[in-house]
N, C-alpha and C positions, 0 to 999 in steps of 0.2 A: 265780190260775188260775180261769178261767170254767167253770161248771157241765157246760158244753158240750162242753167240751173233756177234763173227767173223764171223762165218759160215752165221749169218742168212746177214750178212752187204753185207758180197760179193756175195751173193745170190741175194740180191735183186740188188745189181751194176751192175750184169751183166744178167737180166729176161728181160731188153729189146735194152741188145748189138746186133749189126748189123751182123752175119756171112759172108756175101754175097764173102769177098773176101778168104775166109778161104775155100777150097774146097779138104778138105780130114779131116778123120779122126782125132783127137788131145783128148790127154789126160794128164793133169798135175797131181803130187801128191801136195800138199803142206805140209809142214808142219813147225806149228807155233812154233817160240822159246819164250821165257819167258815169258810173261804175256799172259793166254787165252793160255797156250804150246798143240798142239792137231796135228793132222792131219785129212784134208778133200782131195777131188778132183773135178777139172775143166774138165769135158768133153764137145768135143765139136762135136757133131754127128747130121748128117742131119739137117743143119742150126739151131740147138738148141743150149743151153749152157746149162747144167746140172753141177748142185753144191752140193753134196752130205756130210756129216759128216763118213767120211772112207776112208783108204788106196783102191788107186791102184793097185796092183801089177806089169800090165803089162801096165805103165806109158811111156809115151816117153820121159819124162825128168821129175825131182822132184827139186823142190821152196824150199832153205830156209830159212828165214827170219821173221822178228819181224809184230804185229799183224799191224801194222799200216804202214806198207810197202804193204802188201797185197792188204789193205784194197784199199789206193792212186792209186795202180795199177787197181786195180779192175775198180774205178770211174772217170778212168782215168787221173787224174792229174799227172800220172808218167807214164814211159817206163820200163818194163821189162828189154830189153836191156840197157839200162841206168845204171839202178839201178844196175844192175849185173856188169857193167865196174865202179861202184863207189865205189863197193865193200859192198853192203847193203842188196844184195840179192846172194845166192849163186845156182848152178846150178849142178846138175850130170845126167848125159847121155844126147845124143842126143844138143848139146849144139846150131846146127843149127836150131831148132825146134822153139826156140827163138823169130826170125822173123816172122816166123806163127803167134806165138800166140801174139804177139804184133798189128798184122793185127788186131784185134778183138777190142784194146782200140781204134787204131786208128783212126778206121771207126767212131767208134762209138762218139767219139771226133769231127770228124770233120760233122757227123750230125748233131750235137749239135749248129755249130756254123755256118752250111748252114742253118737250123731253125733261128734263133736268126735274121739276118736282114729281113726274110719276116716276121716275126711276130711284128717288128716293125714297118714294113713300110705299114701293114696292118691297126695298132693300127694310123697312120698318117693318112692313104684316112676315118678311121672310126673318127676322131676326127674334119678334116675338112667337112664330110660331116653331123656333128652332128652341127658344127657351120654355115654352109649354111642355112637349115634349121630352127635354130634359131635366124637369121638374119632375113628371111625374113618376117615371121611374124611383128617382128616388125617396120619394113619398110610400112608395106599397114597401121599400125595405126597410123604411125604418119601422112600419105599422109591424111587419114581420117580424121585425126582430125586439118588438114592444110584446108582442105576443110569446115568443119563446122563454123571454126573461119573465115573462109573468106566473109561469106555473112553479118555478124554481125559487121567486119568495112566497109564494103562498105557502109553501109545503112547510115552510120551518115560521113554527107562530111561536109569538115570544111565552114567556111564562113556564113552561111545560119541560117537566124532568124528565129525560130519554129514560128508559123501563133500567135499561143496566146501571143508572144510581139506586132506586128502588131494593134493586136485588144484595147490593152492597150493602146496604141501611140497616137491610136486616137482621143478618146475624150482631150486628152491633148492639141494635136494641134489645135482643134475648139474653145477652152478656151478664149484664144486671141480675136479672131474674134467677140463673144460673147461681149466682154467687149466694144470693140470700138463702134459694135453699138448699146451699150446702150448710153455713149459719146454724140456719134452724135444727139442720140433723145433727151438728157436732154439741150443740145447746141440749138437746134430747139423749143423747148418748152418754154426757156428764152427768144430767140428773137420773140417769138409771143407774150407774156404777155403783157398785156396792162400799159403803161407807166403812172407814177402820175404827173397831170398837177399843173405846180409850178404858182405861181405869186397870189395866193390867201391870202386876207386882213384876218386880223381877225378881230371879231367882237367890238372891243373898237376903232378902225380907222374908221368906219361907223358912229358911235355916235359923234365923235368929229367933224366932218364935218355939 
């Protein structure tokens, strides 16, 4: 990693740290050992943070330590005082200062993670009121279309003969009736005909007498 690129990493890690409990003066040197080897400084004046590529002179304490110690510190994933009791970052002058500027990741740290539950529990009331919403809609089309199928079984009730079997049935049933009295008229016509009167000779029994 290039000098360059240290300076610009911890710059932007700390363009929107929190000052609010830092309330005096601070200014650190640092300066990078081996890889990116350079020196910059951390000022921290009138709630700002200032991140410059140049020596301090009149530093209230000077950092020194590798470029990715810096860097952890910077974004918070590490403590200054930590690091310094681990033996990873070294310290000369003013060695109480420490805790000051440790104030700065802290805050900053702990914004980080008083954000994080409201913006989930924001993205929860935004998720169920996305699915309220789209519930209801489809709630009134099924009701609707519960409603249009309802008039279309009611109309056909079981049991019941459409009128055009009825009209059929009927000449069927007269059928019958029809038949008998014709029966009865050809019954009535036999016993009216006139009867052939028996006992008549023939004509060779005339001659012979």
């Amino acid at each position: 990693m290039k000098y360059e690129e240290i300076v610009a990493k911890v710059k932007k890690a700390y363009a929107k740290a929190d000052t609010a409990l830092v309330d005096e003066h601070l200014a650190v040197q640092v300066d990078v050992t081996g890889e990116g080897e350079g020196a910059f400084y951390i000022e921290v004046a009138d709630g700002k943070i200032n991140v410059e590529p140049w020596e301090y002179l009149d530093h209230d304490f000077k950092i020194q330590c590798a470029a990715e110690e810096i860097i952890a510190i910077a974004e918070g994933k590490k403590k200054l005082g930590q690091e310094v009791e681990a033996g990873n970052v070294y310290i000369s002058r003013n060695f109480d200062k420490v805790a000051v500027f440790d104030l700065i990741v802290a805050k900053k740290a702990a914004a980080k993670k008083a954000a994080a539950p409201k913006a989930k529990a924001e993205k929860k009331t935004e998720k169920k009121a996305e699915k309220k919403v789209a519930a209801k809609p489809a709630k009134k089309e099924t009701v609707k279309a519960e409603k249009k199928a309802a008039p279309a079984t009611d109309k056909k009730k079981p049991g019941r003969k459409p009128k055009t079997e009825a009209k059929v049935e009927a000449p069927k049933a007269e059928a019958p009736k029809a038949a008998e009295v014709k029966a009865e008229v050809k019954a009535e016509v036999k016993a009216e005909a006139p009867k052939k009167k028996p006992g008549r000779k023939p004509k060779t029994a005339e001659v012979k007498a």
